[in-house]
N, C-alpha and C positions, 0 to 999 in steps of 0.2 A: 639389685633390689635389697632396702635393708630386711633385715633381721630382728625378731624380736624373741622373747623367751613365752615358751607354753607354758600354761597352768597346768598342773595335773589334769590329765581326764579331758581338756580343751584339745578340740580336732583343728588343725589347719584350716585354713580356708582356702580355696583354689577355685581359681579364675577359671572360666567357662570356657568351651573351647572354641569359642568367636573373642573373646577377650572382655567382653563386657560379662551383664547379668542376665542374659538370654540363653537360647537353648544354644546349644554347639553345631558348631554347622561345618565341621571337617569330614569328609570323608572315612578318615583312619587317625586313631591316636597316634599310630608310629609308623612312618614308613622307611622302610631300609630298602638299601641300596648296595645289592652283593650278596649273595647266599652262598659265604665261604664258613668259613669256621666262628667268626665273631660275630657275623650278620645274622647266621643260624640263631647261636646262643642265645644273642641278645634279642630276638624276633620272638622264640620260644618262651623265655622268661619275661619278655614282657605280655606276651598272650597269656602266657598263666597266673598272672595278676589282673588282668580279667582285661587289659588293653584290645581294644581291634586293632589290628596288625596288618599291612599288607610289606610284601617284600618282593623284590625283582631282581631276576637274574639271563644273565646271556642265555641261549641254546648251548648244550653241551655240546664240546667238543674237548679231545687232549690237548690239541694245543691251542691254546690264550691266542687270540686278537681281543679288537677294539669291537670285536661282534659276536666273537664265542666264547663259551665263558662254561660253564653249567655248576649246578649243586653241590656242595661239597668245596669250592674254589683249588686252590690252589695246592694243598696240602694235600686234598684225598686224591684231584683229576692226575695233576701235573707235578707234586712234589713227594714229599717223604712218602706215601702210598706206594707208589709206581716204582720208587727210588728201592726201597727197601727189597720189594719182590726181585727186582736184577740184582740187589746182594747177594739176596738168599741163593739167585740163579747162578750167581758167579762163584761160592765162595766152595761150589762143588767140586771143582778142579783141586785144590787144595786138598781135599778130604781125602777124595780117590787116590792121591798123589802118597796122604799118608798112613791110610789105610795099608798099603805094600809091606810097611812097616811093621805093622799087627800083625800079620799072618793073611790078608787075604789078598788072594790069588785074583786079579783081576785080567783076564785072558783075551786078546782081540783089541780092535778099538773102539773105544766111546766118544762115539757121536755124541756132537749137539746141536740140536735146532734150536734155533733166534727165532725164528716164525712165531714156534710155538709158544717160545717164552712170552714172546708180544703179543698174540692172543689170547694167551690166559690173561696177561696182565692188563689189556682193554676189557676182557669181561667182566673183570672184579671192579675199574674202575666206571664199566657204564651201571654196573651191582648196588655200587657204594652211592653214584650219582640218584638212585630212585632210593635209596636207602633214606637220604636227605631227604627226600621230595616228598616221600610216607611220613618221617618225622616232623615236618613242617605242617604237612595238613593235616595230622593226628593230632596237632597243636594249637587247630583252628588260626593259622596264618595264610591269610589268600597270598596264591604266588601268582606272579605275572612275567610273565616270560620279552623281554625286552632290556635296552640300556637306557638306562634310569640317566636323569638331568635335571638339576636343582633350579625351579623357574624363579623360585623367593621362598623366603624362609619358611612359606607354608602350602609351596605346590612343586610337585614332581611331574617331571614328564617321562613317560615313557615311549620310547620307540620302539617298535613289534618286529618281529622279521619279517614282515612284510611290507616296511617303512611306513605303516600307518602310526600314527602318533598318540597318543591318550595322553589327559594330565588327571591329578590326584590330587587335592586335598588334603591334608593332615597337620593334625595339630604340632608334633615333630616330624626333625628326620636323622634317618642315623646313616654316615656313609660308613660304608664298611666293604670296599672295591678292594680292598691290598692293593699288590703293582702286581704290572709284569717286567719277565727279563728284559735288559737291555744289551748291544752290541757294544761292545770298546770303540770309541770314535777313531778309528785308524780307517788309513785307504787298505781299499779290498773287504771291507768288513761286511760285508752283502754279500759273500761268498761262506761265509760261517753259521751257525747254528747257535739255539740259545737252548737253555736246560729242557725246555719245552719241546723241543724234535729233539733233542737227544734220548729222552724215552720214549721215542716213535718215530726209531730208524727203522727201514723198510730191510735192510741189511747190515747186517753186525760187519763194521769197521774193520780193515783189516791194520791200520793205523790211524791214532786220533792223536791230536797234540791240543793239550788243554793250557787255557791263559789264565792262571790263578789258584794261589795254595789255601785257599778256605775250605770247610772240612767238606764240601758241594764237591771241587773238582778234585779232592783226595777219592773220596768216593766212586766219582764218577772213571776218577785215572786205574782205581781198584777194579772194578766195575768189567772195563773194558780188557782188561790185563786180564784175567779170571778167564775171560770168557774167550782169551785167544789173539788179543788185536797188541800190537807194539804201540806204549803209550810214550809221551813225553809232556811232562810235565812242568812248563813254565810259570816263576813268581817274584815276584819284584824282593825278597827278605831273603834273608840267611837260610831262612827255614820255612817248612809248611805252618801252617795252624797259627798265624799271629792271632795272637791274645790266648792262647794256652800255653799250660805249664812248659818251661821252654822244654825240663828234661823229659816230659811226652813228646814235645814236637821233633827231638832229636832221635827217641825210638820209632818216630813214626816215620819219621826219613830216612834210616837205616833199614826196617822193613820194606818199604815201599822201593828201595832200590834193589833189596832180598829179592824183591819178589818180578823186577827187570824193569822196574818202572824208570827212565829215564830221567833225571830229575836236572832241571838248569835254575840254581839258584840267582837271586841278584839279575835278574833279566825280564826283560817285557818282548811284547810282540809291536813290534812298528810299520807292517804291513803284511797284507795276504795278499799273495801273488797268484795262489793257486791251495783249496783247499776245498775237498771233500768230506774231510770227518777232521775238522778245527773246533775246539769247543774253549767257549769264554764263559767262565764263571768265578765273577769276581764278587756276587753275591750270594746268600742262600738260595738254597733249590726255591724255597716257598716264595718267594721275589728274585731268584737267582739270575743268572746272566751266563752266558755261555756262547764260545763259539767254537763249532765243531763240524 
């Protein structure tokens, strides 16, 4: 569409929203598709410019399919959220360990419960999941709970969990779905896990062997070590963290083996023959990959 320049003080003109000079006849100025972190945003600040809104999202769940999904996406259900609370859970072994050090006396042994760690860590994210959902309708954004489908560039379909269908009108649309993980195309790979069940193991790993040195399965191989499970850690480079400073990546593979992580540089995985807790994650946790 060209361009031309404004006079001072001269308002835009903007086409109706049937496209002619009649009244508008869309449903919703914007409708989104994904209530993750950028669907929220962008939902929110267009409602508070005075837009009607509507946006759509899976039923919650932790872990991502093609039918659950819920508020908050990726980041708050199934990635750095969830991610971080098993640091904080893991990074206690370390302390206790140095604490000895200081002077205190720590007598008997310390137990740990996985259970519990897991169930705090679904309370906060089913917490955060309505946290979204009060933010959204405090922001006058109608949410519809279903997986949204682009019928033409000015209607949406939704699908309901009850596989009834609705479609929508609007004058835009914004997708804003992120991904989810995916498996390494190798045979046996249907026996692995992705970033997505590795924060909703029902039982903490007594060993995990992880496919990939991005800062996800540093984390994840920290994670599980911390909390007691013999990790091993496979990656196709010299070193973990391609694309960081290499002399951090060289302390951070000196630590990591400090701390018993097994580490096989220059190496891939070319089949699962048998695996319980295999974890692939050759992408970030927030669209990460994982098998475990």
């Amino acid at each position: 569409m060209a361009r031309k320049m404004l006079k001072d003080g001269e308002a835009p003109a903007v086409a109706d929203a049937d496209g002619g000079g009649g009244e508008g006849s869309y449903d919703y100025d914007l409708f989104v598709i994904g209530a993750g972190s950028g669907g929220v945003r962008g939902s929110r600040t267009a409602a508070g410019f005075g837009a009607k809104v509507a946006i759509c999202e899976l039923p919650f769940h932790p872990i991502s399919s093609e039918w659950l999904g819920g508020h908050g996406g990726t980041c708050v259900i199934r990635g750095c959220v969830p991610k971080k609370i098993l640091v904080y859970g893991a990074s206690f072994r370390g302390e206790f360990d140095d604490a000895k050090q200081f002077g205190w006396e720590i007598n008997g042994d310390i137990n740990y419960n996985w259970k519990k760690l897991l169930e705090n860590k679904t309370q906060e994210i089913v917490r955060l999941n309505g946290v979204y959902k009060r933010i959204l309708g405090g922001s006058g954004v109608t949410m519809i709970e279903g997986a949204g489908s682009i019928v033409d560039a000015h209607t949406v379909e939704v699908t309901q969990p009850d596989g009834s269908k609705q479609r929508h009108t609007t004058k835009h649309i914004l997708i804003a779905t992120g991904s989810r993980a995916t498996l390494v195309d190798i045979p046996g790979k249907e026996l692995a896990i992705t970033s997505d069940e590795a924060l909703s193991l029902e039982e903490l790993p007594k060993r995990a062997v992880i496919l990939g040195g991005g800062y996800i399965a540093v984390e994840f191989a920290s994670i599980w070590k911390g909390l007691g499970a013999e990790v091993d850690l496979f990656y196709r480079k010299e070193l973990p963290l391609r694309g960081f400073d290499d002399e951090m990546r060289t302390v951070v593979a000196s630590n990591l083996e400090g701390r018993g992580i097994r580490l096989h540089p220059g190496t891939n995985l070319t089949e699962v023959i048998y695996a319980k807790f295999i974890k692939f994650s050759s992408l970030s946790l927030c669209s990460g990959c994982s098998l475990s």
